[in-house]
C-alpha positions as CSV (number, residue, x, y, z in Angstrom):
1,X,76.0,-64.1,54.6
2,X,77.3,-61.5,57.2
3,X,78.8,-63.0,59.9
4,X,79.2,-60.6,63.1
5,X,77.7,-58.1,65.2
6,X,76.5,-54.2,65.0
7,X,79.9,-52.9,65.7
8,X,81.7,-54.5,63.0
9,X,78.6,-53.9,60.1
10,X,75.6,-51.6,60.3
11,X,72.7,-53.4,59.6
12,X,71.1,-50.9,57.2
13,X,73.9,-50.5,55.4
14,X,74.8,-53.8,54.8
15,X,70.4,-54.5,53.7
16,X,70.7,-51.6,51.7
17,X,73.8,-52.7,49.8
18,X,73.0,-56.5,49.2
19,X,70.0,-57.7,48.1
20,X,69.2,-61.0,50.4
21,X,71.5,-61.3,53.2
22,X,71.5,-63.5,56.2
23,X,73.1,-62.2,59.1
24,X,74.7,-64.0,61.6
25,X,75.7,-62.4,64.9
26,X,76.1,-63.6,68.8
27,X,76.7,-61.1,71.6
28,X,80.5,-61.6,71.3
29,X,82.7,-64.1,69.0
30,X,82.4,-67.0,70.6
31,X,78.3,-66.7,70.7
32,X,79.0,-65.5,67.2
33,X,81.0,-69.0,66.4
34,X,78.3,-71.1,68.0
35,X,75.3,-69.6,65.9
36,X,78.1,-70.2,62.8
37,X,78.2,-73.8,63.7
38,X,74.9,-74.2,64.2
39,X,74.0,-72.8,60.6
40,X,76.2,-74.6,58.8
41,X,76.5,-77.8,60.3
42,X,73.4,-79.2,60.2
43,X,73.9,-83.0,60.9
44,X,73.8,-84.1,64.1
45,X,77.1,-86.3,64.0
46,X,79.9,-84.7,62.8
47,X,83.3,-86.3,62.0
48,X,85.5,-84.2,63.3
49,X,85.2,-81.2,65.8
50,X,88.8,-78.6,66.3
51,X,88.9,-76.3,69.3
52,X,90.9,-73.3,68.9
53,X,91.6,-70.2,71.1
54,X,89.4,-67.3,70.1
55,X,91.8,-64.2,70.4
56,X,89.9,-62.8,73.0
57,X,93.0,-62.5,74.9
58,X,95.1,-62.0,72.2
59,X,94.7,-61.3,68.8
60,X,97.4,-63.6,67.9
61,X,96.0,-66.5,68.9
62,X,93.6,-67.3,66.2
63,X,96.2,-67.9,64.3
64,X,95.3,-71.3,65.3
65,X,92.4,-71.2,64.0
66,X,93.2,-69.7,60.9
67,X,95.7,-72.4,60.1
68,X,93.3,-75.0,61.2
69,X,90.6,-73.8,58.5
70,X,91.8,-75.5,55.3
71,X,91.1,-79.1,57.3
72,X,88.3,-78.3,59.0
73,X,87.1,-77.5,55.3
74,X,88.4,-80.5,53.6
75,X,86.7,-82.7,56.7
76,X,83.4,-80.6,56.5
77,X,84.1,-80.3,60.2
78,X,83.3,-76.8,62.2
79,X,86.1,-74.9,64.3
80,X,85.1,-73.8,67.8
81,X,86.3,-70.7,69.5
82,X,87.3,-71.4,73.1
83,X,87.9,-68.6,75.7
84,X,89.5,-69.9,78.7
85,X,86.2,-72.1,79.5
86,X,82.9,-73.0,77.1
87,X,80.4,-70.7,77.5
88,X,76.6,-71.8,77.6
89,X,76.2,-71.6,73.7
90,X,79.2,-73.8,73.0
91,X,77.9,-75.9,75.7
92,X,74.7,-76.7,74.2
93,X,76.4,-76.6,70.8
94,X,78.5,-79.9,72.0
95,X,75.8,-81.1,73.8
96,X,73.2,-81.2,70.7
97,X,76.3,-83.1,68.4
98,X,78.2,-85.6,68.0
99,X,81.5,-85.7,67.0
100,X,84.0,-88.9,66.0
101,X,86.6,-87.0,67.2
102,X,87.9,-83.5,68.4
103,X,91.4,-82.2,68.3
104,X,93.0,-79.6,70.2
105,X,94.8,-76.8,68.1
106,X,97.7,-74.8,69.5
107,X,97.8,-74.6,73.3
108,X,98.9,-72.5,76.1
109,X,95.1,-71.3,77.0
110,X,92.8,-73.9,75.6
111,X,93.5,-76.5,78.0
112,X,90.1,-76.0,80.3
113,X,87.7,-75.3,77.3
114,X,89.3,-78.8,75.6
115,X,88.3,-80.9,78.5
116,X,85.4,-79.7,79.3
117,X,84.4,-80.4,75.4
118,X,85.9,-84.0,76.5
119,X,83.9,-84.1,79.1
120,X,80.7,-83.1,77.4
121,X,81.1,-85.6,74.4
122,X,81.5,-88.7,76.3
């Protein structure tokens, strides 16, 4: 797998290099996260769902989800990238699910995109 856009891999490089890829790209990291999510997490009820701050601000600020990562592993549950608000993706992402129960990571920029994933799963 190859997991983000044309300015961070060039597509004939990276075909020409590995024998089958997939490639997996949005139009910016949180698109990006919602096509991840929706590759890999297949069923439609999830047990958990962990909404993290996507850097997009500050690069800093995935440290939340980086540190988030191992459990979200060990639950088999996906990580979503939150700007400020959802955008459509996420939005149909959440819609499409269920989850037994989300968890806001970190804080201090979140706070909308969190309840509006509230909001979305009730």
């Amino acid at each position: 797998y190859v997991i983000g856009g044309e300015s961070l891999f060039n597509t004939k490089e990276v075909s020409n290099t590995l024998p089958s890829v997939t490639k997996i790209a949005g139009s910016d990291r949180t698109e990006t996260n919602s096509k991840v999510i929706n590759h890999f997490y297949r069923k439609e009820i999830l047990n958990d769902l962990y909404v993290a701050k996507n850097g997009m601000n500050k690069q800093d600020d995935l440290v939340d989800a980086l540190s988030v990562g191992v459990l979200a592993g060990k639950t088999e549950s996906p990580v979503v990238l939150v700007g400020n608000g959802l955008d459509n993706s996420q939005k149909e992402l959440i819609k499409n699910k269920k989850f037994k129960n989300i968890t806001q990571i970190g804080g201090d920029g979140n706070e909308k995109a969190f309840s509006e994933v509230e909001n979305l799963v009730k």
